[in-house]
N, C-alpha and C positions, 0 to 999 in steps of 0.2 A: 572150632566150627562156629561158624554165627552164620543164624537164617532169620531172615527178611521176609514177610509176607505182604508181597503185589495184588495180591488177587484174593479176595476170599468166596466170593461169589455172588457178596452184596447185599447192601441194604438198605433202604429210603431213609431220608431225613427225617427223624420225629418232628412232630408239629410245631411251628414255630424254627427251626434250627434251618439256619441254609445249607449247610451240607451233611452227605451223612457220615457218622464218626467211623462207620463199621465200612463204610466205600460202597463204591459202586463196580470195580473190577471184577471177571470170574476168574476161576481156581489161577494161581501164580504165587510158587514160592524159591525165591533163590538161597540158596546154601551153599555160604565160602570154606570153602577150608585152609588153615594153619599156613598152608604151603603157597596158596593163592587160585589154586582147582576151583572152578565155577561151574558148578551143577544148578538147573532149573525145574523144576518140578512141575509140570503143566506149563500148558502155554493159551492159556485163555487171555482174555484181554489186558490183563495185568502185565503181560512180557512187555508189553508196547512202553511204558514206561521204563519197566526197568533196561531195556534195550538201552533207550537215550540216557541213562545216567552209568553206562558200563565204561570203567576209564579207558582213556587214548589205547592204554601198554595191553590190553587184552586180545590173546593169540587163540584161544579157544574157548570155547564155551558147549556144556554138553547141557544139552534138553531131554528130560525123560517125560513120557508121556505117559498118567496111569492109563488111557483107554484114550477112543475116536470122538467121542460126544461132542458135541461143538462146543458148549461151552469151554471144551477143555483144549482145542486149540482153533478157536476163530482166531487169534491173537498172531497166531502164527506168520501169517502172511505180512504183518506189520510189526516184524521183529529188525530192529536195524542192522544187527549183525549178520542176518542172511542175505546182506548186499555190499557187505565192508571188504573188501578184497582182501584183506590185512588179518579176517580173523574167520579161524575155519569152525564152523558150526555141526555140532555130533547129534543125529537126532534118535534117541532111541525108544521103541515102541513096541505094539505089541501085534506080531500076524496072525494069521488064522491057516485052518491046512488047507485053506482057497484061496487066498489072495496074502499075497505080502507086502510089506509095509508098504514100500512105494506106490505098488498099487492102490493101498486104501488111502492112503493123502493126496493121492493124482484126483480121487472125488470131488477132494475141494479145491487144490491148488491146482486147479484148471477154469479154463473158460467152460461155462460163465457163468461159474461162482467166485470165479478169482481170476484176474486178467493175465498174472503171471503164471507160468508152469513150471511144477515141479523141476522138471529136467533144463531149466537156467539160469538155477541158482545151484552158481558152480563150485563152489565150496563148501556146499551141505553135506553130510557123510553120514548115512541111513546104517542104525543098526538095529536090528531086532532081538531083544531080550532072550539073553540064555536064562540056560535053566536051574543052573546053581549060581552061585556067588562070583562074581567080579568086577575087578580094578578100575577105577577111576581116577589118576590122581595117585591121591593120599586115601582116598574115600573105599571103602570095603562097600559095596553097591547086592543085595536082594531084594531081589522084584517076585512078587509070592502072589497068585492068582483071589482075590478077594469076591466077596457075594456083593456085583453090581451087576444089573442087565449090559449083556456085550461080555467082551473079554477084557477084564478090570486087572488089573494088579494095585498092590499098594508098594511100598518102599522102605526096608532097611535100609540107614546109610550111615557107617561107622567109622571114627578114625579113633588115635589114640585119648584124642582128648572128648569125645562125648559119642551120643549114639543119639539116632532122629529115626522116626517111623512117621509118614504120609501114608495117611490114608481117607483121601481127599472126599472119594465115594463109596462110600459101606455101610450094607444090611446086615448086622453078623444076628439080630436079632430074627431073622426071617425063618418063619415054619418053628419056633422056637417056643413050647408052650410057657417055658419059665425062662428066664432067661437073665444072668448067663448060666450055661452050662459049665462042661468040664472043661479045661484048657485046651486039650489036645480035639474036641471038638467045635470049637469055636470061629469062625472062617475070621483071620487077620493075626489070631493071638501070636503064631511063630515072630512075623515081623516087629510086629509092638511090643514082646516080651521083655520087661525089663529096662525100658527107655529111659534118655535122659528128658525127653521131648518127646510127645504124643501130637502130632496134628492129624484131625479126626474129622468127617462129618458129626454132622447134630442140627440137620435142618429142621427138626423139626420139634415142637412140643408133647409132650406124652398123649393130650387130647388130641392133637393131630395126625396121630401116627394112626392110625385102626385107618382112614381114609385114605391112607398112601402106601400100606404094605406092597410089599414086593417093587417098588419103585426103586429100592437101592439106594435107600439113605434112612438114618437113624435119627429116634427119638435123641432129644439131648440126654432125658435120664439113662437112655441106652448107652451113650456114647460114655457118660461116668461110670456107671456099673462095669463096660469094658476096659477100662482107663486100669478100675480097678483090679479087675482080675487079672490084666498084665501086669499091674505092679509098677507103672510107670509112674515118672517122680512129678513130671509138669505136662498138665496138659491145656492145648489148645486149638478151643473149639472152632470150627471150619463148615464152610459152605454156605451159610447161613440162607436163609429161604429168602429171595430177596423181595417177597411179600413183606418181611418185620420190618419194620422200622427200628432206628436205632434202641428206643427205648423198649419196644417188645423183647429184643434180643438183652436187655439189661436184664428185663423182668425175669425172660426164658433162665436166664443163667444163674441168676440170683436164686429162685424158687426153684430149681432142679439138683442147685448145691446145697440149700439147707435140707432138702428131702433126701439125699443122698449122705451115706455114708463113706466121706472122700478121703482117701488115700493120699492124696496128693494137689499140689497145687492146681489150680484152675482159674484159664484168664480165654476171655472170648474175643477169638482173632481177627484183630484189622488191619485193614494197611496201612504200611508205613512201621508197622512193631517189631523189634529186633528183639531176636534171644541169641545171648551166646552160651557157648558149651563148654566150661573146660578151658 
């Protein structure tokens, strides 16, 4: 399995540097697997890219989406392969017991927020997220409901050779006076339990967080303390507040891992960075 991260959610150039190290795309991560299965993880503006570097021979491609936020698929409408006639696109999401999928991406992919409609792009194939475990592929695929405003899920994704957990938007500290607690109370722990790969929010700094509770995204020391307590082997921090500039987000990561008693490796995610599995 080798995953690619498109999109992290961004970050400004530190002072002096013309671009930023950490990017400027939101959430977007592609995961290959062994067999050639092409899973996308969000579709924020980072698809846009990886869309135009998908080679000639690709016959499908499946996009999961953890939730509707826009950051997580403005991208969408500027995916090239939902116009390739040659390769059939699976989009899979998450409905509500009022509106289904299609319904809630008809919000945006419609005029006039978006000039094309949903219904002609003819080779897209809408699925909405069961409730236990299934196939993708080569890929063992659970989507497990997480603490983000809206209906969030994060992602188990397993094959023989490694195991990946996204969870792109998560407060698992929220209402939590110590934190972390026990495993089995913890919102994300089943999915991230035991990974070879953690990609996690950590928008924010431990000073920061008191003025953003219940927003649905984690302090960075939150996001190691949980790393921890699943027992995951690598983790890689996500979302990034795209207020930091590159070097805040060094600092954030630097001074949140010597405070923290780490488990495990720790690398803070940009684009363009490959991890393989296995």
């Amino acid at each position: 399995m080798r995953v690619r991260l498109w999109g992290t959610r961004g970050s400004v150039a530190a002072p002096g540097a013309d671009t930023a190290r950490y990017g400027g795309n939101t959430s977007c991560v592609e995961v290959c697997g062994p067999n050639g299965t092409i899973l996308v993880l969000d579709a924020g503006t980072g698809i846009r890219p990886l869309g135009r570097a998908l080679g000639q021979g690709v016959k499908r491609v499946d996009v999961m989406l953890t939730h509707l936020h826009m950051d997580h698929i403005q991208g969408l409408g500027f995916f090239a392969p939902l116009f390739d006639p040659a390769v059939e696109t699976h989009l899979w999401g998450t409905a509500t017991t009022a509106l289904d999928l299609r319904t809630r991406l008809m919000r945006y992919l419609s005029p006039p927020l978006f000039p094309v409609h949903l219904r002609d792009l003819k080779r897209l194939v809408l699925h909405a997220l069961p409730a236990g475990p299934f196939d993708v592929g080569e890929f063992r695929v659970v989507a497990e409901r997480v603490c983000h405003p809206g209906f969030t899920v994060g992602y188990r994704i397993a094959t023989d050779t490694g195991t990946l957990a996204y969870l792109s938007d998560h407060e698992p500290a929220l209402g939590v006076a110590r934190f972390p607690m026990r495993e089995e109370w913890t919102s994300g722990y089943a999915p991230a339990r035991d990974v070879d790969l953690l990609v996690h929010d950590a928008q924010y700094s431990l000073q920061e967080y008191p003025d953003h509770v219940g927003w649905g995204h984690s302090a960075i020391d939150h996001t190691l303390a949980f790393a921890r307590l699943a027992r995951v082997k690598h983790l890689v921090t996500f979302h990034h507040d795209p207020a930091h500039d590159d070097d805040d987000i060094d600092r954030l990561t630097r001074d949140a891992t010597s405070a923290a008693r780490v488990t495990c490796a720790v690398t803070a995610g940009a684009e363009g960075a490959v991890f393989d599995l296995g």
